[in-house]
BATI-361356 format. One record per residue: x, y, z of N, C-alpha, C in turn; residue in three letters. Coordinates in steps of 0.2 Angstrom, whole numbers, padded with zeros to 4 digits, always signed. Layout:
XYZXYZXYZALA...
END
This chain:
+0298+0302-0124+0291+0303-0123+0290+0308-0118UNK+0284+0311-0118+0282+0316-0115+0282+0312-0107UNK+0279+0309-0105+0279+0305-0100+0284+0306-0096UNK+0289+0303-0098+0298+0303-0097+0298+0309-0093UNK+0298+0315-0096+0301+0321-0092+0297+0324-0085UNK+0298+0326-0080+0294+0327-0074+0292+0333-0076UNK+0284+0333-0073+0281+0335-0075+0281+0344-0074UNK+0283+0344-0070+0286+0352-0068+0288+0353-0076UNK+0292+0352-0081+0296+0350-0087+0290+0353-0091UNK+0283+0349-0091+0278+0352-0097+0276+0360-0096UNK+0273+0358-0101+0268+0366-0103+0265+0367-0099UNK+0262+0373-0097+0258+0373-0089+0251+0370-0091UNK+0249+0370-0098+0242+0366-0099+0242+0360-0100UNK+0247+0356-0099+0251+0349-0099+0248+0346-0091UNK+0251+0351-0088+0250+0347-0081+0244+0346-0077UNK+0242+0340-0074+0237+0337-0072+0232+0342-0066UNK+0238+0345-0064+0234+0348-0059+0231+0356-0061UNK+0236+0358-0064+0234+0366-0068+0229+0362-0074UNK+0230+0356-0078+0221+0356-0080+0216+0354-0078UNK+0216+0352-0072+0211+0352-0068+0209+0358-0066UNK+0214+0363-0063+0210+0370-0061+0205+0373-0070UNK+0210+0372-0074+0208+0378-0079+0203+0374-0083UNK+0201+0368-0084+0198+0366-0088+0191+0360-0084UNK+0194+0359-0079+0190+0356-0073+0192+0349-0075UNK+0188+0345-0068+0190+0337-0065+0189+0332-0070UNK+0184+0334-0076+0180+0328-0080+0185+0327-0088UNK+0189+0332-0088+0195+0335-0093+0200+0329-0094UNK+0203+0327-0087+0207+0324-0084+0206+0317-0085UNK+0210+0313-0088+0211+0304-0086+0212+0302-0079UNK+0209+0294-0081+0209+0291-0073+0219+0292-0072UNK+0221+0293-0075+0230+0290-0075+0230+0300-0072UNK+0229+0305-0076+0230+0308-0072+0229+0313-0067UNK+0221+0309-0063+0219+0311-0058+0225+0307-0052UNK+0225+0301-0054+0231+0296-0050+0238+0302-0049UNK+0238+0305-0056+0246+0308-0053+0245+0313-0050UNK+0239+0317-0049+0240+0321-0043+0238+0321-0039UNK+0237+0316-0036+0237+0312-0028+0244+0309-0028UNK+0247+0307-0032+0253+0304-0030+0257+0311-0031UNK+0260+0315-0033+0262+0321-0031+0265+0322-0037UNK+0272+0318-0036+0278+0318-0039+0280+0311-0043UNK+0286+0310-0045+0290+0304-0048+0295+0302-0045UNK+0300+0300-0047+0306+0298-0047+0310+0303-0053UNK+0316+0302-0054+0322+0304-0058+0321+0302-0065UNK+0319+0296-0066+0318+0290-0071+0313+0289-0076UNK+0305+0294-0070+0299+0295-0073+0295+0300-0069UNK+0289+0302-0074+0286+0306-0070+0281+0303-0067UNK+0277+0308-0061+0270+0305-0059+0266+0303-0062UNK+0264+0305-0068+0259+0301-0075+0263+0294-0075UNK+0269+0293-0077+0271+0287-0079+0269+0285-0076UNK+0270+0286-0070+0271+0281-0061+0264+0279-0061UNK+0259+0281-0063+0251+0284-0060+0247+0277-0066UNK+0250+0279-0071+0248+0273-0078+0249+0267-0077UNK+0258+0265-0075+0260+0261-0073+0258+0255-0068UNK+0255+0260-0063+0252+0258-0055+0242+0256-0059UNK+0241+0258-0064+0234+0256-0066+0237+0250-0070UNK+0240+0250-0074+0242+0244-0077+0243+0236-0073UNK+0246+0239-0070+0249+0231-0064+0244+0231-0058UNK+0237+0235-0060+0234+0235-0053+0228+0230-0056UNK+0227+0232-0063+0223+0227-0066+0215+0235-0070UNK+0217+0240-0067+0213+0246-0069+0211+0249-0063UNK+0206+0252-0063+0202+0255-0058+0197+0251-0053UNK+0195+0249-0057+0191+0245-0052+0193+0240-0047UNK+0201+0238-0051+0203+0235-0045+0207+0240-0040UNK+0210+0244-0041+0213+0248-0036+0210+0251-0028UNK+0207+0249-0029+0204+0251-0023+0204+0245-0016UNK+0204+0237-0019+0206+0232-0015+0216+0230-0015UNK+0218+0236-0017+0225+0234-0016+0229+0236-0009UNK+0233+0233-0006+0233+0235-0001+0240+0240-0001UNK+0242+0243+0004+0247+0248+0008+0255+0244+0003UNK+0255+0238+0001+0262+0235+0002+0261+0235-0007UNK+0257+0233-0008+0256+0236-0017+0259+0240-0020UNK+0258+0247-0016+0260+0252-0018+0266+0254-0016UNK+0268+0252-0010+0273+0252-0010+0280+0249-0016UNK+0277+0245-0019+0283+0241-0022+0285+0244-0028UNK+0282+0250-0030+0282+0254-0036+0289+0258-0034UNK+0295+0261-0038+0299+0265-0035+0294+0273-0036UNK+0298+0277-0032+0295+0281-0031+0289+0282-0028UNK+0285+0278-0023+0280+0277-0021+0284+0276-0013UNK+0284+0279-0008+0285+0279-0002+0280+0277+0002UNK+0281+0277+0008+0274+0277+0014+0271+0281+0014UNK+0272+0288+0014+0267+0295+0013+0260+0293+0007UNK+0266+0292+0000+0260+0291-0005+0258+0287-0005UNK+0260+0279-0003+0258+0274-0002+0249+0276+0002UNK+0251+0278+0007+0246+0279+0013+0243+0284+0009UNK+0243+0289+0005+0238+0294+0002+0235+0289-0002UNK+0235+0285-0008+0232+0283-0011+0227+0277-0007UNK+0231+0273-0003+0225+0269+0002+0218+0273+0003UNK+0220+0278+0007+0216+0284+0009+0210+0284+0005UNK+0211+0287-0001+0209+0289-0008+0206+0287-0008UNK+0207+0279-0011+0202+0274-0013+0196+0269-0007UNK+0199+0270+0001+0195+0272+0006+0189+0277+0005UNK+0190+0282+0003+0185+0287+0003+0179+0288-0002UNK+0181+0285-0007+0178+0283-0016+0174+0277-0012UNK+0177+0273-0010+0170+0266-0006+0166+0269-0001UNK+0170+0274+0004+0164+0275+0009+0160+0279+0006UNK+0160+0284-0001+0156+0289-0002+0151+0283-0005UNK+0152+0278-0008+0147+0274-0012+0142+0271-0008UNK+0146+0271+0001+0143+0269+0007+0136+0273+0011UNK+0137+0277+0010+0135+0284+0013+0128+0282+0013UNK+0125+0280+0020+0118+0279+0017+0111+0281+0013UNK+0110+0278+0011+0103+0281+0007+0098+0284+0011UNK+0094+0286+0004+0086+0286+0010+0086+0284+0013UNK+0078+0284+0017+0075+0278+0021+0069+0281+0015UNK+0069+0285+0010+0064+0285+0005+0065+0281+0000UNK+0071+0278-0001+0072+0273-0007+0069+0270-0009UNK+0065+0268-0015+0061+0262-0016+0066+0257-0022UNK+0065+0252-0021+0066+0247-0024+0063+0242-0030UNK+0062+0244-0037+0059+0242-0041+0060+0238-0045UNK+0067+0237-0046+0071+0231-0050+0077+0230-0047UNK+0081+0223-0048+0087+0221-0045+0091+0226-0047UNK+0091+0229-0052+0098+0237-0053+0096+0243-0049UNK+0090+0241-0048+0090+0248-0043+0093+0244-0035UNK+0091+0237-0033+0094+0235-0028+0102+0235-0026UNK+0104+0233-0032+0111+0235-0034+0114+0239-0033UNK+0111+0245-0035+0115+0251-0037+0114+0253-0030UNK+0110+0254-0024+0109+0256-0020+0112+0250-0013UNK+0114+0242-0015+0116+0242-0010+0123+0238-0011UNK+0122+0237-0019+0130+0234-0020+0137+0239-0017UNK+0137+0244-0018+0142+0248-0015+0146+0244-0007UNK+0142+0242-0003+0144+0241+0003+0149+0233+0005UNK+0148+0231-0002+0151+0226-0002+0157+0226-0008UNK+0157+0233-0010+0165+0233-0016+0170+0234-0013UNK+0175+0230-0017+0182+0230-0014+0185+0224-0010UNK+0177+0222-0007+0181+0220+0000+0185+0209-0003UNK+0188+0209+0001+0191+0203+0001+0189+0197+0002UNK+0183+0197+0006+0183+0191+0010+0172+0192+0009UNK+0170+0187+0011+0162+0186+0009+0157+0191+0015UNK+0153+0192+0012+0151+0197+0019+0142+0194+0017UNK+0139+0193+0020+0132+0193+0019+0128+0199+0022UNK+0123+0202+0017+0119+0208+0020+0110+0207+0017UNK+0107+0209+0025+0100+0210+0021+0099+0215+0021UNK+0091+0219+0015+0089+0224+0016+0084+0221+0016UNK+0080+0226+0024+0075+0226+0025+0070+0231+0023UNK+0063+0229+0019+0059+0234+0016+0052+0235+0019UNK+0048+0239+0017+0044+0242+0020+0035+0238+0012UNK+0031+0240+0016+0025+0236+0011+0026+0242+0004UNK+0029+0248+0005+0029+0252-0002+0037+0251-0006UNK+0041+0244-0004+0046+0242-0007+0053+0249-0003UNK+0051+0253+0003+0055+0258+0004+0059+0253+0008UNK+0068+0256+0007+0071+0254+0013+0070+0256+0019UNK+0071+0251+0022+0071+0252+0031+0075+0253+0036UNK+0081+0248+0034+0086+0247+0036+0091+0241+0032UNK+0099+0241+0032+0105+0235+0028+0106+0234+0035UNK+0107+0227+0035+0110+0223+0041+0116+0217+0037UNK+0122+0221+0040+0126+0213+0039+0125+0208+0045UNK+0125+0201+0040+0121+0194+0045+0129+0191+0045UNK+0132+0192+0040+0139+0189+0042+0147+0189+0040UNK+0150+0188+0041+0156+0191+0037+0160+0185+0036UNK+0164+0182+0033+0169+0173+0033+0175+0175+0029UNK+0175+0169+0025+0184+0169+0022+0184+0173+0015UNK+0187+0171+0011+0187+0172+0003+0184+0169+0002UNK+0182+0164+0001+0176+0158-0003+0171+0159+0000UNK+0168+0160+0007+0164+0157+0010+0163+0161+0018UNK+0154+0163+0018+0153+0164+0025+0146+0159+0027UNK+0149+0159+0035+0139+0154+0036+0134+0158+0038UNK+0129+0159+0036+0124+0162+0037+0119+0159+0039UNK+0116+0160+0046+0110+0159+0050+0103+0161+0048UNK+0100+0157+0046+0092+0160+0043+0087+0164+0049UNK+0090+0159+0056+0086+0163+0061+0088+0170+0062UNK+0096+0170+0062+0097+0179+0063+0094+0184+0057UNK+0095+0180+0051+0090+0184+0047+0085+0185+0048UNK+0079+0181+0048+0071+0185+0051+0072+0189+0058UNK+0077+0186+0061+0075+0191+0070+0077+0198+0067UNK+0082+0199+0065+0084+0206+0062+0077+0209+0057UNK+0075+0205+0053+0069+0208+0049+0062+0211+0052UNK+0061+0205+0059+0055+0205+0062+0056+0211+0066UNK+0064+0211+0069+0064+0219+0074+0061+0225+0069UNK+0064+0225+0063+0064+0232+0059+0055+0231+0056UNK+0051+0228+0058+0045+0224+0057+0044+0224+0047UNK+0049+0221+0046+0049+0222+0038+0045+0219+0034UNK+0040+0219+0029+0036+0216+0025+0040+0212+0020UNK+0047+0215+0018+0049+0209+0011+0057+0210+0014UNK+0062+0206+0012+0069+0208+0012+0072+0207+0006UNK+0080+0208+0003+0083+0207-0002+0090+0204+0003UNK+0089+0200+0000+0098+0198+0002+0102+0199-0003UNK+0109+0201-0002+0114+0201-0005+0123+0198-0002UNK+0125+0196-0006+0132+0194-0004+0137+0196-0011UNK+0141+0194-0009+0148+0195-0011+0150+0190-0013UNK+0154+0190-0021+0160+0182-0021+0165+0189-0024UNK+0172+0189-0019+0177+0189-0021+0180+0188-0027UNK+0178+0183-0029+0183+0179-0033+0180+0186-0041UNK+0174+0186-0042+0173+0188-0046+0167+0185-0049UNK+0167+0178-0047+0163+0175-0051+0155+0173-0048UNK+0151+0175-0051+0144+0175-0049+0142+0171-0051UNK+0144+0164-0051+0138+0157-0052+0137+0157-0045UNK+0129+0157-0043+0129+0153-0036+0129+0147-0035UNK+0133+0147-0028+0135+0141-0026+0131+0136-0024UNK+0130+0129-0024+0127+0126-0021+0122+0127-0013UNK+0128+0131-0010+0124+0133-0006+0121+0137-0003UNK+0122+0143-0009+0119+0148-0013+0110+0148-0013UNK+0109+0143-0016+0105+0142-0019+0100+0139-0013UNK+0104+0133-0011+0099+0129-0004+0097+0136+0003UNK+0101+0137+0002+0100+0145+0008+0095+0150+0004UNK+0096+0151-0003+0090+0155-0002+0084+0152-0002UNK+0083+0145-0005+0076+0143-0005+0074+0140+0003UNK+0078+0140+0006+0076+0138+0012+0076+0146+0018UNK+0076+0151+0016+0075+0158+0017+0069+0159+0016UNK+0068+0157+0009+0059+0159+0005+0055+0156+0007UNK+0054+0149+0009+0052+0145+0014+0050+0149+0020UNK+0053+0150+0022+0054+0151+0030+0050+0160+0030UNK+0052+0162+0025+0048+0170+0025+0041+0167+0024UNK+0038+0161+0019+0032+0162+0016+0030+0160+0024UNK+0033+0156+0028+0028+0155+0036+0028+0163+0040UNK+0032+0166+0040+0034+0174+0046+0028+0180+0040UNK+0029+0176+0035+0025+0183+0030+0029+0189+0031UNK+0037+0186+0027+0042+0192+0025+0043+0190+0019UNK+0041+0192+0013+0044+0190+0005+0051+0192+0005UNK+0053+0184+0003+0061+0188-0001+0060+0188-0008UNK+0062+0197-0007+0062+0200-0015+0067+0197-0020UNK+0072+0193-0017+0079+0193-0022+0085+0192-0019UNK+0088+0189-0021+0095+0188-0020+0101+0189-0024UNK+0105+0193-0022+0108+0197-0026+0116+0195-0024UNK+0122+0191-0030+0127+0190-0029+0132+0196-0034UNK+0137+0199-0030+0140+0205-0032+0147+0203-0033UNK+0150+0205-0037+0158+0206-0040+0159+0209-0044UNK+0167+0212-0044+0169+0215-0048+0165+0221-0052UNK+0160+0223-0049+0155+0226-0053+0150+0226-0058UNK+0149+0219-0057+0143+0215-0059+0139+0212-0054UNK+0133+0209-0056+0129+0205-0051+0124+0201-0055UNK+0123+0196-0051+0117+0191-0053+0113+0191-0049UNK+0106+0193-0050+0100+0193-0046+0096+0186-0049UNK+0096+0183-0042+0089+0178-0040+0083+0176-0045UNK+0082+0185-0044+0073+0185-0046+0074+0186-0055UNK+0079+0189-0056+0078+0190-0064+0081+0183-0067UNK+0084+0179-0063+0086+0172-0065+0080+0167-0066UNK+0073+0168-0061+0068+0165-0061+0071+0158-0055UNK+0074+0161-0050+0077+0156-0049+0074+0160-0039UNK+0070+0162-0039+0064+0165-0033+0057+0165-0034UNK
END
């Protein structure tokens, strides 16, 4: 198999990186954009193989980014150097999706809310809660993390949510959180926190727009459940 021979071996139009130059970046597979950040191979196989292999037992792409430094490690031919360059990588791929938005963003449906603030909680391992605070023309104002916790589970204070909304003097907010696991039924006390939030907004006269739970690159919004 072509795979097998290192890749120095192929035809110069073969290789990941010369078809990157000559043909450009969108030409190229996820496997191998992989092989040209990992550089090289091993004796056994090439960086394609190693690269495919490494999406294979990672689960794809969209898991590769929560893997950590000893993952990659355990591949032969994957040292500390590369180990440490592909961390890196996939660090850089989340903070790009990080990079704040407007403050002119408007928010008109949960995929818009999504798309603009699910990024800040990809990858991550453990439960993070975040609000966004908006403006009476639905514009961002400001993301505030209210809290961070385990795998399963974070607590979340409703007080510290409105004092953060009241400072940014917000008119409505959106909460958002994270299940790890992947899985978006809300939890029981999913549910009791948000309507004890909505509550609490309808006396401060801050509307929560939605509640949005994020995994895997999916999510379940609140308001499109009819469940705000």
């Amino acid at each position: 198999m072509k795979s097998e021979k290192p890749i120095k071996d192929w035809s110069e139009d073969e290789r990941p990186r010369e078809k990157l130059v000559q043909k450009g970046k969108e030409y190229l597979s996820t496997a191998e954009l992989l092989a040209i950040l990992i550089g090289s191979g091993s004796r056994e196989e090439s960086a394609l193989s190693l690269a495919q292999r490494i999406l294979q037992d990672s689960g794809g792409l969209g898991e590769l980014g929560s893997k950590s430094l000893d993952f990659f490690r355990q591949f032969k031919g994957m040292g500390l150097a590369k180990s440490v360059s592909l961390v890196a990588a996939m660090e850089l791929g989340r903070r790009k999706l990080m990079t704040p938005v407007s403050s002119r963003a408007v928010i008109s449906s949960s995929s818009d809310a999504y798309n603009l603030l699910g990024p800040f909680l990809a990858d991550l391992g453990h439960e993070e809660f975040w609000i966004a605070c908006l403006n009476r023309r639905n514009q961002i104002l400001s993301k505030e993390r209210i809290s961070a916790g385990g795998i399963s589970a974070t607590v979340v204070d409703p007080k510290i949510i409105f004092n953060r909304s009241l400072l940014r003097s917000a008119s409505s907010i959106i909460l958002f959180h994270n299940h790890p696991s992947g899985n978006l039924s809300p939890s029981k006390e999913d549910i009791q926190l948000t309507r004890k939030v909505v509550e609490a907004g309808k006396l401060l006269e801050v509307k929560v727009l939605d509640h949005l739970i994020v995994g895997n690159g999916y999510y379940l919004s609140f308001a499109d459940e009819g469940m705000i």
